[in-house]
C-alpha positions in Angstrom: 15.2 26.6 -0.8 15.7 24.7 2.3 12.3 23.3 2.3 12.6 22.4 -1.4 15.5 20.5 -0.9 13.7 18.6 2.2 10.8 18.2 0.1 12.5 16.7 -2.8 14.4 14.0 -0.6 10.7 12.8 1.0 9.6 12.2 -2.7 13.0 10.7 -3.3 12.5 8.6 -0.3 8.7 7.8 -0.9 9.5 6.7 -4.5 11.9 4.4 -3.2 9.9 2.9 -0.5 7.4 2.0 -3.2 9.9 1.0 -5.6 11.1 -1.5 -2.7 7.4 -2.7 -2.2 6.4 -3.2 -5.8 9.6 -5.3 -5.9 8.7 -7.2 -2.9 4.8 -7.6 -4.6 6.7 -9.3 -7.5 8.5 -12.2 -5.7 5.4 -12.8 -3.3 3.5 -13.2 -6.9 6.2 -15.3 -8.8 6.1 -17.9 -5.6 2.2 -18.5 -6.8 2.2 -19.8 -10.1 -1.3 -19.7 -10.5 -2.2 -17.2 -8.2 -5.8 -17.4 -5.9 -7.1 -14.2 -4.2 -5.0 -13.5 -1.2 -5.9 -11.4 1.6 -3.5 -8.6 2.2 -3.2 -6.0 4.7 -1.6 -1.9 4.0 -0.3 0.3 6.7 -0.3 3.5 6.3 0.9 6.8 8.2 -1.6 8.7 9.8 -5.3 8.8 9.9 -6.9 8.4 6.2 -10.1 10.5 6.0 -13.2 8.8 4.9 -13.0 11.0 1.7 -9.7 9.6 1.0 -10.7 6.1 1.6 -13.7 5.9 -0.8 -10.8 5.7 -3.4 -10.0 1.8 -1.6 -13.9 0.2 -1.6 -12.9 -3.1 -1.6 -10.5 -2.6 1.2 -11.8 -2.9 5.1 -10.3 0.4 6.9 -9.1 0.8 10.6 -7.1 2.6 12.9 -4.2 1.1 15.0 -2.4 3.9 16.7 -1.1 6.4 14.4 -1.7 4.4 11.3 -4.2 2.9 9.1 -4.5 -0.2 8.3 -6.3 -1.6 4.9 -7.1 -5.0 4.7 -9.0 -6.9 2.5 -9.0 -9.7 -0.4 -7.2 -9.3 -4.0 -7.6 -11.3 -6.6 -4.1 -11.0 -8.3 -1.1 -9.2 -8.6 -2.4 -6.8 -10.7 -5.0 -5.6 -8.1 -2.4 -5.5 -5.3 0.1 -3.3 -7.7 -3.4 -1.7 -8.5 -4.1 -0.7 -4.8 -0.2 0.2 -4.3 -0.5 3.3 -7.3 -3.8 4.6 -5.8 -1.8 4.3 -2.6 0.8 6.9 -4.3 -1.1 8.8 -6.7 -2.8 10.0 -3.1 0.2 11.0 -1.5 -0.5 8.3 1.2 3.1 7.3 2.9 2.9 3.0 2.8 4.7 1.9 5.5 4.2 -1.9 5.3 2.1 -4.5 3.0 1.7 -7.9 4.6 0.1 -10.8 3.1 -2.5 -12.3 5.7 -3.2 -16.3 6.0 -5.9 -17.8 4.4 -9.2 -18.1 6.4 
C-alpha cells in the first residue's frame, strides 16, 4: 500500500510538472505572434536509451551528468507541445525546457 501511495504522488507530481511546462510553452508561444522555428533544448532525468530516443528523430541527444539533454529546432508550438506528450507518454521525468537563441 505504501508503495502505491508513493507511486501515486510521483504521477501526481509528474502531471503537474508537465501541466506547469505546457503552461510555460503557451506564454513563450503567445509572445510570437507569428511564430518562426525556434531552437529549444529538453532536460531530462537519467540516461535515455537509444531505443527510447528513436521516438525524438528530429531532436540532437546528449548526456550532461545525470541527465539528457534534447536539443534541436521546432517549427511551432504544436511540435514543441508535440515533443512534450511523447516526453510523457514515455514515462520520461522533464526537468527543464529552455528555448535556445537563434544561430
Amino acid at each position: 500500500m505504501l508503495a502505491t501511495c508513493e507511486q501515486s504522488r510521483t504521477a501526481a507530481a509528474a502531471a503537474g510538472a508537465v501541466a506547469g511546462w505546457l503552461s510555460a510553452v503557451e506564454r513563450m508561444s503567445q509572445k510570437q505572434p507569428n511564430p518562426q522555428p525556434q531552437r529549444y533544448e529538453f532536460r531530462i532525468r537519467g540516461h535515455v536509451r537509444a531505443s527510447t530516443l528513436s521516438a525524438f528523430p528530429d531532436l540532437a541527444a546528449e548526456t550532461d551528468g545525470a541527465d539528457t539533454l534534447l536539443t534541436g529546432r521546432l517549427a511551432d508550438p504544436a511540435a514543441l507541445y508535440g515533443v512534450v506528450a511523447q516526453i510523457e507518454r514515455l514515462g520520461l521525468e522533464l526537468l527543464e525546457i529552455s528555448r535556445l537563441p537563434q544561430n
